[in-house]
MIDREN-139419 format. One record per residue (C-alpha): residue number from 0; chain; x, y, z. Coordinates in Angstrom, 2 decimals, decimal comma, padded with zeros to 5 digits, always signed. Example, Ala and Ser with C-alpha at 12.3 -4.5 7.8 and 13.67 -1.06 7.14 Angstrom:
<atom><i>0</i><ch>A</ch><east>+012,30</east><north>-004,50</north><up>+007,80</up></atom>
<atom><i>1</i><ch>A</ch><east>+013,67</east><north>-001,06</north><up>+007,14</up></atom>
***
This chain:
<atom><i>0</i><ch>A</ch><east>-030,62</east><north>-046,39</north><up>+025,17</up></atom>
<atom><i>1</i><ch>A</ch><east>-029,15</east><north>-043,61</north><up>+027,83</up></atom>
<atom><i>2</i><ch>A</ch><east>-032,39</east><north>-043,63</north><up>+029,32</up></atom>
<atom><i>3</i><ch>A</ch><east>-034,05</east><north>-040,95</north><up>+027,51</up></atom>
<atom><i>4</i><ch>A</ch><east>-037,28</east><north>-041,56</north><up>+025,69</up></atom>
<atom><i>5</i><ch>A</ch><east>-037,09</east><north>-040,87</north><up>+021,77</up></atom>
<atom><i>6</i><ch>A</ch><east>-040,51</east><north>-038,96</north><up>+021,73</up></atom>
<atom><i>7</i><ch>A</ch><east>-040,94</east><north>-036,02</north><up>+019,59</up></atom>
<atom><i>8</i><ch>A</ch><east>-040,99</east><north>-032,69</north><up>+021,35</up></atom>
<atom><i>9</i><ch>A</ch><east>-040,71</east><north>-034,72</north><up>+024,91</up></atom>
<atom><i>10</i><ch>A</ch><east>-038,02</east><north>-033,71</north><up>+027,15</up></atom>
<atom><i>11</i><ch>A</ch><east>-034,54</east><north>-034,96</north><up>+026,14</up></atom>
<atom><i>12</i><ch>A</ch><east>-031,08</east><north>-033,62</north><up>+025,06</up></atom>
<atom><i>13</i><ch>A</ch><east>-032,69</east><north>-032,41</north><up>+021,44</up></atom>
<atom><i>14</i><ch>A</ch><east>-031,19</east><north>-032,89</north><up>+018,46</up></atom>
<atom><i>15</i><ch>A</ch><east>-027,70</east><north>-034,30</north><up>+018,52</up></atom>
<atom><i>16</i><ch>A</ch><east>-025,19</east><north>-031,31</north><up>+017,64</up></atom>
<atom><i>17</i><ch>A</ch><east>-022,10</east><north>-032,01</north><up>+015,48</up></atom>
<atom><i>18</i><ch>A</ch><east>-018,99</east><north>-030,98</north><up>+018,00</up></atom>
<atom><i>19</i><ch>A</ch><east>-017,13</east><north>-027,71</north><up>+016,50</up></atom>
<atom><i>20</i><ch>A</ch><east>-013,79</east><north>-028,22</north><up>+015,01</up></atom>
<atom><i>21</i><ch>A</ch><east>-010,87</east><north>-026,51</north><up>+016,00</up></atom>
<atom><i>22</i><ch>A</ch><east>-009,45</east><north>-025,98</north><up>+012,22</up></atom>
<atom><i>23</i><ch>A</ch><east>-005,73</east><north>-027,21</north><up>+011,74</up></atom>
<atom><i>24</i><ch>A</ch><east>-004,41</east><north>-023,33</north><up>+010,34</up></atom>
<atom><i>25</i><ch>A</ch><east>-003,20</east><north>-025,25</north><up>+007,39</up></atom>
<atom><i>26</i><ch>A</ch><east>-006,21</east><north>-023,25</north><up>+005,70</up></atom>
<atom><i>27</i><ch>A</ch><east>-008,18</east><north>-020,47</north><up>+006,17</up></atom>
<atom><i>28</i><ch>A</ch><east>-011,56</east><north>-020,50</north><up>+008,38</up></atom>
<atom><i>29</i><ch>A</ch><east>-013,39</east><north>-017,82</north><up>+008,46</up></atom>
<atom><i>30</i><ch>A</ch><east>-012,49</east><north>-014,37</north><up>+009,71</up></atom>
<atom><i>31</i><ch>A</ch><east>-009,05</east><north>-014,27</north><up>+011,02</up></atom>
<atom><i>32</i><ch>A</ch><east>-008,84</east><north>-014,55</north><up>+015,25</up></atom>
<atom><i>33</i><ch>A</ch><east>-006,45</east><north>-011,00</north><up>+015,29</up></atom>
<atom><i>34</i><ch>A</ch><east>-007,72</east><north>-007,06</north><up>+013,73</up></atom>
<atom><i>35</i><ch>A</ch><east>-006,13</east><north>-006,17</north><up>+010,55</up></atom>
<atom><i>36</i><ch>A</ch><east>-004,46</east><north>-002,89</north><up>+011,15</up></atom>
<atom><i>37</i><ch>A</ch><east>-005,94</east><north>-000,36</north><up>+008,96</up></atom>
<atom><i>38</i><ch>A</ch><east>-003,81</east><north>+003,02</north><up>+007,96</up></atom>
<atom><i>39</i><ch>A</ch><east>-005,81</east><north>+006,08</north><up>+009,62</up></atom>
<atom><i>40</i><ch>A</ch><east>-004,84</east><north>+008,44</north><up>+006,51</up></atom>
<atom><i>41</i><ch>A</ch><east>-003,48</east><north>+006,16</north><up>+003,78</up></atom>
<atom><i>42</i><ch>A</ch><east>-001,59</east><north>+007,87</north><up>+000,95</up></atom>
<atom><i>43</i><ch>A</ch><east>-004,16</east><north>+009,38</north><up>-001,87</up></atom>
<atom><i>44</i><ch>A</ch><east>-003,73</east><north>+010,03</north><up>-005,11</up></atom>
<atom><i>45</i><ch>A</ch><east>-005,47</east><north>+013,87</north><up>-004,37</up></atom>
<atom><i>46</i><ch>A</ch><east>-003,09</east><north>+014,17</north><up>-001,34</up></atom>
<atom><i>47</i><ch>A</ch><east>+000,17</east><north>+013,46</north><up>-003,42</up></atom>
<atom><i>48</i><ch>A</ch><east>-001,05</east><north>+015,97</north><up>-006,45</up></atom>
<atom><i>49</i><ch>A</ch><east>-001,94</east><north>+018,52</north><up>-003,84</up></atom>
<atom><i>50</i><ch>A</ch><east>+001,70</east><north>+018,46</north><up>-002,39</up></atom>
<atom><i>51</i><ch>A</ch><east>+002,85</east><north>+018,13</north><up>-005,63</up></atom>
<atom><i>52</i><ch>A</ch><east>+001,27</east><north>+021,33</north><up>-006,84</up></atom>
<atom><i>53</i><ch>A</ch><east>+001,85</east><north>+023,07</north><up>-003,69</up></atom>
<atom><i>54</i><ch>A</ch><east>+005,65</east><north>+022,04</north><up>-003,93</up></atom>
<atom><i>55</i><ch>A</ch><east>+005,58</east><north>+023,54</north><up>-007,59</up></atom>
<atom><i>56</i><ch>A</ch><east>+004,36</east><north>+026,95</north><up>-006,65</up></atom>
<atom><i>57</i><ch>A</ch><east>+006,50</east><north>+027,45</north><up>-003,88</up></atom>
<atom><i>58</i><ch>A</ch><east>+010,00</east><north>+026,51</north><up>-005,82</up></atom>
<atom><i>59</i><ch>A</ch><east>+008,74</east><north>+028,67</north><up>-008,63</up></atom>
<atom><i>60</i><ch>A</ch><east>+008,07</east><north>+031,36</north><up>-006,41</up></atom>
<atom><i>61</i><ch>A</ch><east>+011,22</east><north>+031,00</north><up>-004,33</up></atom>
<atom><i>62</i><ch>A</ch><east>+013,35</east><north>+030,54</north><up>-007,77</up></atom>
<atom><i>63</i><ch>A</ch><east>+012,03</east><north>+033,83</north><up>-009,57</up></atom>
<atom><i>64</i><ch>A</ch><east>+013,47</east><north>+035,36</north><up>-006,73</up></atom>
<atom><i>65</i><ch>A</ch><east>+016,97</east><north>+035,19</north><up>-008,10</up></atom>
<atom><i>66</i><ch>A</ch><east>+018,17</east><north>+037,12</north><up>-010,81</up></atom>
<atom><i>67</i><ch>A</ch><east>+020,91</east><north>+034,87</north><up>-011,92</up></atom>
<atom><i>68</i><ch>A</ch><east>+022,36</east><north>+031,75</north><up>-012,21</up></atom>
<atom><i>69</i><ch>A</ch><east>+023,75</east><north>+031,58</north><up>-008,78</up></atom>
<atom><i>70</i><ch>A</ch><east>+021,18</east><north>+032,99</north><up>-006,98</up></atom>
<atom><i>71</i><ch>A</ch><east>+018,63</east><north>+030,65</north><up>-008,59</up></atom>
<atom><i>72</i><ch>A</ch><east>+020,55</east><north>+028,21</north><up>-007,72</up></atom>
<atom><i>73</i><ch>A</ch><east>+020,86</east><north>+029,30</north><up>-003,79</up></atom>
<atom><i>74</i><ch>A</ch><east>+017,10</east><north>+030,59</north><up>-003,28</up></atom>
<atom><i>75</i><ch>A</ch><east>+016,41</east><north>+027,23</north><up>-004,96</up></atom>
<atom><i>76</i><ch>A</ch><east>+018,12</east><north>+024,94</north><up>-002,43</up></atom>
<atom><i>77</i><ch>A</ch><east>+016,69</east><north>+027,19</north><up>+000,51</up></atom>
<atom><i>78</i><ch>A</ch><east>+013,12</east><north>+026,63</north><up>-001,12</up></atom>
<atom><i>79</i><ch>A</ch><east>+014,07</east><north>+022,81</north><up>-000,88</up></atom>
<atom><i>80</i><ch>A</ch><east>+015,09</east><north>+022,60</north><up>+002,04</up></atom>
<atom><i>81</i><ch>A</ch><east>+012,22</east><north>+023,95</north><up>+003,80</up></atom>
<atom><i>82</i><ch>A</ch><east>+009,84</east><north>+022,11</north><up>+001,46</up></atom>
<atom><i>83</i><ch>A</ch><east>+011,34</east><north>+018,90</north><up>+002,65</up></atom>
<atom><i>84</i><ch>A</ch><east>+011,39</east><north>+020,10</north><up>+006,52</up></atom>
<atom><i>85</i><ch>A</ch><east>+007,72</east><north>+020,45</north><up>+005,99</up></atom>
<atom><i>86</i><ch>A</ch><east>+007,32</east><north>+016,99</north><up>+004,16</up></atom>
<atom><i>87</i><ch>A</ch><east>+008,91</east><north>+015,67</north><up>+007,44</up></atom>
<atom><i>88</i><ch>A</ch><east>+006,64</east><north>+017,06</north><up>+009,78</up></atom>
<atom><i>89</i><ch>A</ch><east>+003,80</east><north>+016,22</north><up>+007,38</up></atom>
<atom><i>90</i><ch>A</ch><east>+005,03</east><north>+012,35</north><up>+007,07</up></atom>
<atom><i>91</i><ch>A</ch><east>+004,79</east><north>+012,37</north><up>+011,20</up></atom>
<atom><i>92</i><ch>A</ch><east>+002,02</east><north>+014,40</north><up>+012,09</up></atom>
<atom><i>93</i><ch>A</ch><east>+000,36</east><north>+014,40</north><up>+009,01</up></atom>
<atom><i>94</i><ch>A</ch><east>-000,74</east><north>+013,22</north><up>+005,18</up></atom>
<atom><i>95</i><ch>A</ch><east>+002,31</east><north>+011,35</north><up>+004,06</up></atom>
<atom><i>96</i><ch>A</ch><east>+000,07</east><north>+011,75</north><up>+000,51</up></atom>
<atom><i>97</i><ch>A</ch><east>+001,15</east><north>+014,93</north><up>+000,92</up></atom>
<atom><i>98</i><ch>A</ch><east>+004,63</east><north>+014,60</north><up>+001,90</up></atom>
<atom><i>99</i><ch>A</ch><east>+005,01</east><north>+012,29</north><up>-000,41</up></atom>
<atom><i>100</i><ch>A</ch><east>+004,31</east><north>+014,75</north><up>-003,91</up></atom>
<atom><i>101</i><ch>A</ch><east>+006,22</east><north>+017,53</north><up>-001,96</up></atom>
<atom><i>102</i><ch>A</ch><east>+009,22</east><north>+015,34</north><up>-002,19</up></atom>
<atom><i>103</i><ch>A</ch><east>+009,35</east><north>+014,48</north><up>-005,25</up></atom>
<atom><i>104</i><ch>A</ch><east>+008,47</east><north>+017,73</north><up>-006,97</up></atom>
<atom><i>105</i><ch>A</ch><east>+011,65</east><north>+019,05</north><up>-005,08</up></atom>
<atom><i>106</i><ch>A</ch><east>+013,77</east><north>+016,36</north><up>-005,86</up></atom>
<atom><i>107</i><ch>A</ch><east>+013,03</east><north>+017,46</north><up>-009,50</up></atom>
<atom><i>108</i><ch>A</ch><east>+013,26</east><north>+020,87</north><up>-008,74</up></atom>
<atom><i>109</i><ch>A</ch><east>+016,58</east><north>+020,67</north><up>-007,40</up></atom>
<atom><i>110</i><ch>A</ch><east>+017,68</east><north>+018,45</north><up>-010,14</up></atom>
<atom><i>111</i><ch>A</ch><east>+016,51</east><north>+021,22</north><up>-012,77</up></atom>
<atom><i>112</i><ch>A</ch><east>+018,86</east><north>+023,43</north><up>-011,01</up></atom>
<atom><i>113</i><ch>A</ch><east>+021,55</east><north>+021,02</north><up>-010,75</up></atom>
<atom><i>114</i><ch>A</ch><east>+021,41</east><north>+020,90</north><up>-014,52</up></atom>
<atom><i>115</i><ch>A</ch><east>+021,23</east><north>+024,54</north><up>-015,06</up></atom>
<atom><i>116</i><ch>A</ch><east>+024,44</east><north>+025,18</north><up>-013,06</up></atom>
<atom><i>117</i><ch>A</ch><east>+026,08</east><north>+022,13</north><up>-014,85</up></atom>
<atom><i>118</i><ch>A</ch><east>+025,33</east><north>+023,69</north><up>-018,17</up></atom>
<atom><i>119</i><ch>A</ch><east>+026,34</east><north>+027,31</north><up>-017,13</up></atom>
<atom><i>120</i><ch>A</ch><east>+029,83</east><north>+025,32</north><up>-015,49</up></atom>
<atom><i>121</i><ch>A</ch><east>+030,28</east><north>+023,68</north><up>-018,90</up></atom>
<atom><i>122</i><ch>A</ch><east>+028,98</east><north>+026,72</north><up>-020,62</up></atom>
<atom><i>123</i><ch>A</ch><east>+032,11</east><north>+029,79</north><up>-018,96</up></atom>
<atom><i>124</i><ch>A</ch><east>+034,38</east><north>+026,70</north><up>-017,40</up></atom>
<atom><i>125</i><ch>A</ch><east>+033,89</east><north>+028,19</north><up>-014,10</up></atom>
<atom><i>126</i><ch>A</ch><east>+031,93</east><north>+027,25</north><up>-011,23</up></atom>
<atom><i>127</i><ch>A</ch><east>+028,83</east><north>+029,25</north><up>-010,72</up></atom>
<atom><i>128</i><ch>A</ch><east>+027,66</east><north>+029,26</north><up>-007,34</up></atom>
<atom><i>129</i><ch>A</ch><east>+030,61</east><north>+031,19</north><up>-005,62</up></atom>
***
């Protein structure tokens, strides 16, 4: 014996405690020993169709500004240009949701109006913007 008497509820070390494991890593225990990083504003499905629509309105607005071909064209690349300056900012500072349907609407947009110069190029055989 180590000198303590085996007497229930006497004085003594208590119950004998298994000693904690340090686990090898090989698998998981428990909750890991570092945070997980969480995204602040992760990208939404509501964030990308409100910069989609928003992106929609504006090239439509900007575009029935021209009168013509050319000027679609033009007012059309301007409209683009500041919708992705503003998708910039907005991927920094802001909802990349957001950013993210304001891109791609005006990628398409500018791709409609790549194909409508195309067709009016193949249409008179001469290049429509100047």
């Amino acid at each position: 014996m180590n000198g303590w008497h085996a007497v229930p509820g006497g004085p003594g070390p208590g119950p004998a405690r298994p000693v904690p494991r340090t686990p090898s890593g090989l698998f998981p225990a428990g909750a890991p020993m570092r945070p997980t990083w969480r995204e602040p504003y992760p990208v939404t499905g509501g964030g990308v169709a409100a910069g989609a629509v928003t992106a929609f309105a504006w090239l439509l607005l900007f575009g029935l500004l021209g009168d013509d071909v050319p000027s679609y064209a033009w007012w059309t690349v301007l409209a683009g240009g500041l919708a992705w300056l503003a998708a910039g900012v907005l991927v920094r500072y802001g909802d990349r949701g957001v950013a993210t349907g304001i891109a791609i609407v005006t990628a398409g947009g500018w791709s409609l109006a790549a194909a409508i110069v195309a067709v009016r190029w193949a249409q008179a055989g001469d290049w429509p913007l100047w």
